[in-house]
MIPAGU-491973 format. One record per residue (C-alpha): x, y, z; residue in one letter. Coordinates in steps of 0.25 Angstrom, whole numbers, plus 5000, padded with zeros to 4 digits. Each point is the difference from the previous one (the first is absolute). Layout:
! residues N
XYZA ...
! end
This chain:
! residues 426
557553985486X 501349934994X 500950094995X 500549974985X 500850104992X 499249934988X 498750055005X 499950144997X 500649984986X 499149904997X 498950085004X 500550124991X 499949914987X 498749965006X 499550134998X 500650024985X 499149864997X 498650055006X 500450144992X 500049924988X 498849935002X 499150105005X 499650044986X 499849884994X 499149975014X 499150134998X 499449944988X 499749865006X 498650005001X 500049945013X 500750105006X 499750114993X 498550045008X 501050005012X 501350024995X 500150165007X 499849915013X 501149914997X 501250105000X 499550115007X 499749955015X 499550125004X 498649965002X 500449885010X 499550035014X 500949995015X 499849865006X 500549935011X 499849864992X 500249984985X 499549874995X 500549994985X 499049894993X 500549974986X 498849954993X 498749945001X 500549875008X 500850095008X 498750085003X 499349905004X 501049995012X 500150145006X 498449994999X 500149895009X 501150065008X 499350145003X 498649935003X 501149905011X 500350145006X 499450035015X 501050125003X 499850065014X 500450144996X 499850074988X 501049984987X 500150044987X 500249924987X 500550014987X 499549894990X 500950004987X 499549924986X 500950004986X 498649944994X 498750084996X 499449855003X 500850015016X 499250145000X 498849944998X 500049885010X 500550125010X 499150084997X 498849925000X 500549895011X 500450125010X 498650095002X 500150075016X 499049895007X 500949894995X 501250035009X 500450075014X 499650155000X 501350025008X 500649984987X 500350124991X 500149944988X 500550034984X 500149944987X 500850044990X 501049984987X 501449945003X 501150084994X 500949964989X 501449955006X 500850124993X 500950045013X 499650154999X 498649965001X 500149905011X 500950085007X 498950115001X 498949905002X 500649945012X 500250145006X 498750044997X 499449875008X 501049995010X 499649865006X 500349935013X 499849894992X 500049954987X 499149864995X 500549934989X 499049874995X 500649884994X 501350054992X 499850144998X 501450044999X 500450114994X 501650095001X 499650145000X 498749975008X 501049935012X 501150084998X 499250135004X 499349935011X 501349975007X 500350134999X 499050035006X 500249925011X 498649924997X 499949865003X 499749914989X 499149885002X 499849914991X 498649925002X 499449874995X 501549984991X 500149914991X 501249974987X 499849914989X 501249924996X 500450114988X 499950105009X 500749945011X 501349974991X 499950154995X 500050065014X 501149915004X 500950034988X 499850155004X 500149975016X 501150095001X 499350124996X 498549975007X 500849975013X 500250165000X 498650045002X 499449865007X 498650015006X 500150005015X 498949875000X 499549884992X 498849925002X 500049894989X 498949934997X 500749864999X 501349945006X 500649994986X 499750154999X 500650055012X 501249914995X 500150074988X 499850125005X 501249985010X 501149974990X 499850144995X 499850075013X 500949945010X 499850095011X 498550044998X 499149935011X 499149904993X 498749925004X 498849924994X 498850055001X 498649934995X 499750064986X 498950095000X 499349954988X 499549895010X 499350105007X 499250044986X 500049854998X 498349945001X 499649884997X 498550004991X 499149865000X 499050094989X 500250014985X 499850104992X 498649994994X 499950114989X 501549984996X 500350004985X 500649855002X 498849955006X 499350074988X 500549904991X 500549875007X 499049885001X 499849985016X 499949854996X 501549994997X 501250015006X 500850124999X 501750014999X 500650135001X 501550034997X 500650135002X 500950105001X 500849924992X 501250064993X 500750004988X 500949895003X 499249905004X 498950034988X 500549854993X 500149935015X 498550065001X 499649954988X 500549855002X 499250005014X 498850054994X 500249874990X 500449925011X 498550035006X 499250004988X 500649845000X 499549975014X 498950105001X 499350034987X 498750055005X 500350125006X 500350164998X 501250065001X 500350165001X 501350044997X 500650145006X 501350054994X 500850075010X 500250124990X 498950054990X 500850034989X 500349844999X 498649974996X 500250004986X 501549915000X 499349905008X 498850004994X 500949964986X 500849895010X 498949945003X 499250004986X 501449924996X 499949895010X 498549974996X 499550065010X 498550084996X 500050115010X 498750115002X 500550155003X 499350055013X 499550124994X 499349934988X 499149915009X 498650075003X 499349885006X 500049885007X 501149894994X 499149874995X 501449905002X 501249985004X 501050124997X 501450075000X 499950165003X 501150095000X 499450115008X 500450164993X 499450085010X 500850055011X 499349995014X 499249895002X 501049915004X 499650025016X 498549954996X 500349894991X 500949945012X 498549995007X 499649904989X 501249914998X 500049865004X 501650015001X 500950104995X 501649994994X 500850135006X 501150034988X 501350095002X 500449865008X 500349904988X 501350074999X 500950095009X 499150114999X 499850045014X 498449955000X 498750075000X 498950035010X 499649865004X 499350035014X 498950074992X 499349884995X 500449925011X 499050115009X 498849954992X 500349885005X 500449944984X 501149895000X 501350074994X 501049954995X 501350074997X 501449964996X 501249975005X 500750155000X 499150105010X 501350095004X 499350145000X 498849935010X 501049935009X 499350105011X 498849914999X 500749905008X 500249854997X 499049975009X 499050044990X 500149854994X 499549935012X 498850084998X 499549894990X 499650154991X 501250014993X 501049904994X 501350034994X 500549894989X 501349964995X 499750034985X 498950014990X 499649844999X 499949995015X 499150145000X 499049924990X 499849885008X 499850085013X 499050094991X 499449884994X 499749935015X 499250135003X 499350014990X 499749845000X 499850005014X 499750135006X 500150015016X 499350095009X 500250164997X 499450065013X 501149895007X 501150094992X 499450145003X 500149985014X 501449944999X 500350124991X 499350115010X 500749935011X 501450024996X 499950144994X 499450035015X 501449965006X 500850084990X 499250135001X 500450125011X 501150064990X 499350125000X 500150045013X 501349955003X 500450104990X 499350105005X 500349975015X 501650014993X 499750134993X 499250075012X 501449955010X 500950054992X 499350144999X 500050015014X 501349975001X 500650094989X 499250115000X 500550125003X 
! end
């Protein structure tokens, strides 16, 4: 570990912070079920791996990480959420017959960063080997696992452009207590990732999402789209759209109308709690538009819907004849575009897709996705599908072809953990 005078006063303030909020936190509902958890890590069992997975997304990874896992001796393992939705996925993903019985294996809370409490957390785990997924970086946490003489891994790492400047503005102080290892899901990330930890050993790897990735040629029979949605017309589906592009989605929606009036289209706001501005936007431009939840039969015409129930996204892709993916119009880092593309739907997206550069550019070749330079060309590319729609099945198999190439991620993470185990342990 680099040593910096700064450091240790750093961490002293640190403390004072976290001692200030810890009353304020106690109250959080969210926290407050499992708050004696959070600063008291008494309850945190020894292991000889810690996998740390924030959230749900992150979750999703270690599942798919401990199932990769084919040890040839036993090992014991500690799997760490700061979510109560984390918990659940390990919970339920993780039951003994669904991964090797040589692994001893626990889930449990993540502590909060406070110094005193990670301090005694880390003591009480004592790893060989500490896995962090995506950008799972946190002071006190890395401070005490150098300490502790622990080597840091840092798994499936990606950094969106905002966090990219922040670390490298603060390089200085991160360089102190830098993981030993990077595997970056991108070349861009493992750039990124460089400019702030200069003498970390960094790689690529292929993103485990791939490895959950499947491609589905059915729809979804008794979902609520298909409840109201006449089979004999077309179907346009934008979403995940922003608030910043709201008026750009508006003018393509027009821009379609115009070209193909006879049609439905179903509008899915990124974020709930823009249902109701949009839904005044779109009264204002002319537009008549029918609120999801106040549909309870089959539509007898063409229609705008602007969908107000949250999670039927997935089955509604099934139905689509071409979908619009938002969070693209403008530089906002893009949305999930390869999940309608695995239904073998025509998807469109716009020009800014930063956050899903690990996809690979490759992905346009496919002939599933297109990428446009702006809202007007998105409208004619939408506007030839829906005029002359082309072969799905040719695009699922392009589709389940490509994901096939890219997937493996998980077991080269776990092939990285389970070396690095052997080789550190004590």
């Amino acid at each position: 570990m680099t040593k910096c005078a700064f450091i240790p006063n750093f961490f002293k303030f640190y403390n004072i912070l976290w001692g200030m909020a810890l009353p304020f936190l106690k109250r959080h509902p969210r926290l407050a079920p499992t708050f004696d958890k959070r600063v008291n890590p008494d309850h945190l069992q020894p292991a000889d791996i810690w996998i740390q997975a924030a959230s749900a997304g992150e979750a999703y990874l270690a599942v798919s990480i401990i199932k990769a896992f084919n040890p040839d001796r036993p090992v014991t393992m500690l799997l760490t959420t700061t979510t109560d939705q984390g918990m659940d996925i390990l919970a339920q993903a993780l039951s003994p017959k669904k991964f090797s019985p040589r692994i001893s294996l626990c889930v449990d809370i993540f502590p909060f960063d406070s110094p005193k409490t990670m301090n005694k957390a880390v003591r009480q785990v004592n790893p060989a080997v500490m896995v962090l997924l995506e950008t799972e970086l946190w002071p006190a946490h890395l401070y005490a696992l150098k300490r502790n003489h622990t080597e840091v891994l840092l798994i499936n790492g990606r950094l969106s452009q905002k966090s990219s400047r922040n670390y490298r503005l603060t390089k200085a102080f991160w360089r102190s207590f830098a993981p030993e290892r990077i595997l970056a899901i991108s070349a861009e990330d493992a750039k990124k990732f460089s400019q702030v930890f200069s003498h970390t050993r960094i790689e690529t790897m292929d993103n485990i999402k791939f490895d959950r990735m499947t491609v589905q040629n059915t729809t979804g029979k008794n979902s609520a789209i298909a409840a109201i949605i006449p089979r004999e017309l077309p179907l346009s589906i934008f979403a995940s759209f922003r608030r910043q592009e709201e008026n750009q989605i508006i003018d393509m929606i027009k821009g379609l109308l115009e070209k193909v009036p006879n049609q439905m289209i179903a509008l899915f706001p990124r974020h709930m709690h823009r249902i109701a501005p949009f839904l005044k936007k779109m009264n204002k431009n002319g537009l008549k538009v029918y609120k999801g939840s106040q549909i309870s039969s089959v539509m007898t015409g063409p229609a705008i819907i602007l969908w107000d129930k949250f999670g039927d996204l997935h089955q509604a892709y099934s139905h689509a004849d071409v979908v619009f993916v938002g969070g693209s119009l403008t530089p906002l880092g893009g949305q999930n575009f390869m999940e309608p593309a695995g239904f073998g739907i025509p998807t469109i997206i716009g020009p800014h897709w930063q956050d899903f550069a690990w996809v690979g550019k490759d992905i346009f070749n496919t002939g599933a996705v297109t990428r446009c330079k702006n809202r007007h060309h998105a409208v004619k590319i939408m506007c030839s599908h829906l005029l002359k729609p082309k072969n799905r099945q040719t695009r699922i198999d392009a589709v389940n072809h490509y994901i096939l190439q890219k997937q493996g991620g998980a077991q080269t993470a776990a092939d990285t953990i389970w070396t690095s185990w052997v080789t550190n342990k004590p």
